[in-house]
C-alpha positions as CSV (number, residue, x, y, z in Angstrom):
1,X,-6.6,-5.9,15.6
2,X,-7.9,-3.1,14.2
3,X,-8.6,-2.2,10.5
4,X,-5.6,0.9,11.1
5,X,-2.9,-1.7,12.4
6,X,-3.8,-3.7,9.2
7,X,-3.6,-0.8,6.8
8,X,-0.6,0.5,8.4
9,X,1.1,-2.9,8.2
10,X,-0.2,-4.3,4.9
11,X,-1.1,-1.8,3.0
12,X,1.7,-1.8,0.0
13,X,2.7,-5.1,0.4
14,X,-1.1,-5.5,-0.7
15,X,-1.4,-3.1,-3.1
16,X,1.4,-4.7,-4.7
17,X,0.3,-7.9,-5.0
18,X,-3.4,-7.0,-6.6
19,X,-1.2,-5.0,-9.3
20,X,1.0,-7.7,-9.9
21,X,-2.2,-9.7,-10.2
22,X,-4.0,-7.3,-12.5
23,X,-1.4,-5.4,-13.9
24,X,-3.7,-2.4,-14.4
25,X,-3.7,0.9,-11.8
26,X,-7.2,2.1,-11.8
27,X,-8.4,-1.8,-11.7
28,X,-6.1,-2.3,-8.9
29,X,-7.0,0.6,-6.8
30,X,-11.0,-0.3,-6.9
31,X,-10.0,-4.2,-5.3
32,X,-7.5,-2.3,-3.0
33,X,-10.5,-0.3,-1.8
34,X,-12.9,-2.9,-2.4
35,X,-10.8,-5.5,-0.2
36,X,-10.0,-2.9,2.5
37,X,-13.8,-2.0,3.0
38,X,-14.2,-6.2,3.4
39,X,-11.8,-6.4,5.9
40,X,-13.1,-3.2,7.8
41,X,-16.9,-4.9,7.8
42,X,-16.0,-8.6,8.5
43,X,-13.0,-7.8,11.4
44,X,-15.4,-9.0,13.8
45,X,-14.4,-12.8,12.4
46,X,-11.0,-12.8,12.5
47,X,-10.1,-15.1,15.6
48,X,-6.9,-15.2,15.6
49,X,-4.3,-12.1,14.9
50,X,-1.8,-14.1,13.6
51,X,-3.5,-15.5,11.0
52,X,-4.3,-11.6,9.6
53,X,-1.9,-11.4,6.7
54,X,-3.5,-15.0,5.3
55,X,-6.9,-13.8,6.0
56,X,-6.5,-10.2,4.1
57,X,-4.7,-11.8,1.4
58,X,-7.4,-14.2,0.9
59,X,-10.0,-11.0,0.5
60,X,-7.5,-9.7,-1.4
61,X,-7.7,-12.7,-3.9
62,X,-11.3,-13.4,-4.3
63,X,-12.3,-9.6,-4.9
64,X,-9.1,-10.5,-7.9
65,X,-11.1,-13.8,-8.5
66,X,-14.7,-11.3,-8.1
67,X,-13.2,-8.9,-10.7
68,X,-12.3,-11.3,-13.2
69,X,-15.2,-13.6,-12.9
70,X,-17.4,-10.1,-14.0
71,X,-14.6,-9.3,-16.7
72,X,-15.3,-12.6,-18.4
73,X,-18.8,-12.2,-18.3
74,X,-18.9,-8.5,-20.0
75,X,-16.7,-10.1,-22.2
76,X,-19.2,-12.8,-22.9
77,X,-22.1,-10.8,-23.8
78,X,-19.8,-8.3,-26.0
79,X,-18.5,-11.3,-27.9
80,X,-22.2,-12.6,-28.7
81,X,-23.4,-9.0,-29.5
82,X,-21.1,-8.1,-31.9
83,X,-22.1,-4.6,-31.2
84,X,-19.8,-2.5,-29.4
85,X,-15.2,-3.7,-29.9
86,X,-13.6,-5.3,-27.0
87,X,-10.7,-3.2,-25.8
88,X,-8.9,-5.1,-23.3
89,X,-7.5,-3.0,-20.0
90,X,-3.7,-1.0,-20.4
91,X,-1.3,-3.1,-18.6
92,X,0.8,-1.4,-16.2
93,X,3.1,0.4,-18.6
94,X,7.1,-1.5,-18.1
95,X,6.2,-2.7,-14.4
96,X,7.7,-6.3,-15.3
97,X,10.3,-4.7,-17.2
98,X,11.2,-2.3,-14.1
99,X,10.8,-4.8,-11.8
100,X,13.4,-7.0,-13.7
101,X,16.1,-4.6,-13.9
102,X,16.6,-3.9,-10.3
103,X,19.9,-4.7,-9.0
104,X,19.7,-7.8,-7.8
105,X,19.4,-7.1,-4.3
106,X,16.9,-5.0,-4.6
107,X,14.7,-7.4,-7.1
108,X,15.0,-10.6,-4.7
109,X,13.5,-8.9,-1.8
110,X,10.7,-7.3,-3.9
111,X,10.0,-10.7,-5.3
112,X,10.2,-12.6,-2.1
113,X,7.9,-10.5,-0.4
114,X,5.4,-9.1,-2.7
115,X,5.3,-11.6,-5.4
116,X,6.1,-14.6,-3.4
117,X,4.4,-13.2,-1.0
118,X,6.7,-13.7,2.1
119,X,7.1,-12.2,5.3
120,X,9.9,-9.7,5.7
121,X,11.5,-11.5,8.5
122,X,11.2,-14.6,6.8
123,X,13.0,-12.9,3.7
124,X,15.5,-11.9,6.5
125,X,16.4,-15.2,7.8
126,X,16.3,-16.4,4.2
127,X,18.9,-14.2,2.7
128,X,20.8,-14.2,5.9
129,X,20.6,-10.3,6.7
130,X,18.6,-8.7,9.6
131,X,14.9,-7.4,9.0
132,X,16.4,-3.5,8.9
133,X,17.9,-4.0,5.9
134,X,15.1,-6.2,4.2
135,X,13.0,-2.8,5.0
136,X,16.0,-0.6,3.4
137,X,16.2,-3.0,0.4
138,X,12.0,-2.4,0.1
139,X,12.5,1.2,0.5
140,X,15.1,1.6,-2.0
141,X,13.4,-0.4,-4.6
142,X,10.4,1.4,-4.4
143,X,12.1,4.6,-4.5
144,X,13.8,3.1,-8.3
145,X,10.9,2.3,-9.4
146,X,8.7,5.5,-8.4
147,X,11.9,7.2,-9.9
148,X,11.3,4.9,-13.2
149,X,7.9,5.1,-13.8
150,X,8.0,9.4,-13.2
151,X,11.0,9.6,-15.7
152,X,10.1,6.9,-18.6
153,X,6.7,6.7,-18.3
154,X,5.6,10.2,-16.9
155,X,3.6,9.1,-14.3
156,X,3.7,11.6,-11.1
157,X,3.4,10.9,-7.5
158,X,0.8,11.9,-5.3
159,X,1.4,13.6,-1.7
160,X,1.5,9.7,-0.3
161,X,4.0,8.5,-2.7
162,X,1.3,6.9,-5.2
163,X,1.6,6.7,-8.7
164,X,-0.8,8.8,-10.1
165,X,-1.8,10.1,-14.2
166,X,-1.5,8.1,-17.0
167,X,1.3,6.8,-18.9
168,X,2.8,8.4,-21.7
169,X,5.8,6.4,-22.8
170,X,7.4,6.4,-26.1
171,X,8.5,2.8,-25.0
172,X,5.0,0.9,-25.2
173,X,3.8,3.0,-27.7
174,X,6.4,1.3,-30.0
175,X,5.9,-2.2,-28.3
């Protein structure tokens, strides 16, 4: 398999995932890269191509474990220095509370796939509809909350459909 295949079939589902872990953009787009450059140098050890979404999801997960292992350390040394405040990173401004008021539809196959972290035809099969509309479901429910975070929270999207900027919204300001 080659490191394109991968990136064109993984990509957001990964992304995803790392920001649901780390609820925090820039955070998550250095272990997106960070992972992808991993899985670009060690593709040579993958055996098996159907054990590829396991075996980037398990980069994916230790560069998370990686990022917070150094996090706690800074922290560490701040806390015994004394010197300079901690200032913990932004969470994604509303992402929880987005993903939460999707239509049901919509939420269930976002959280079966990229929180749960199933496979789309497995959500299928699941929910008893065919694998087109699982991909319209994902479509759509990105498209809400692209539309969400550009209206409440003023973040703009870049020529591939990434959230880009930082937040300004009047809601977690007053949280």
């Amino acid at each position: 398999m080659e490191t394109q295949k991968i990136w064109n079939n993984f990509n957001d589902e990964l992304y995803f995932f790392i920001l649901r872990k780390v609820k925090n953009k820039d955070v998550t787009n250095d272990i997106f890269q960070n992972t992808f450059l991993k899985i670009h140098k060690n593709l040579s050890n993958l055996k098996k191509e159907e054990k590829t979404r396991a075996w980037i999801f398990q980069i994916a997960r230790n560069e998370i474990f990686n990022h917070f292992k150094k996090e706690s350390i800074y922290v560490e040394k701040l806390d015994t220095n004394k010197e300079i405040p901690f200032q913990k990173y932004e969470d994604i401004c509303c992402f929880d509370k987005f993903i939460n008021d999707l239509p049901e539809i919509y939420r269930l196959v976002i959280e079966l796939i990229y929180i749960k972290g199933l496979k789309q035809k497995d959500v299928a099969k699941e929910l008893e509809i065919s694998l087109e509309n699982v991909k319209a479901r994902i479509k759509r429910a990105k498209d809400i909350l692209k539309k969400k975070f550009n209206e409440c929270c003023k973040y703009e999207s870049d020529k591939n459909g990434k959230l880009i900027g930082e937040s300004n919204c009047s809601i977690c300001r007053t949280e």
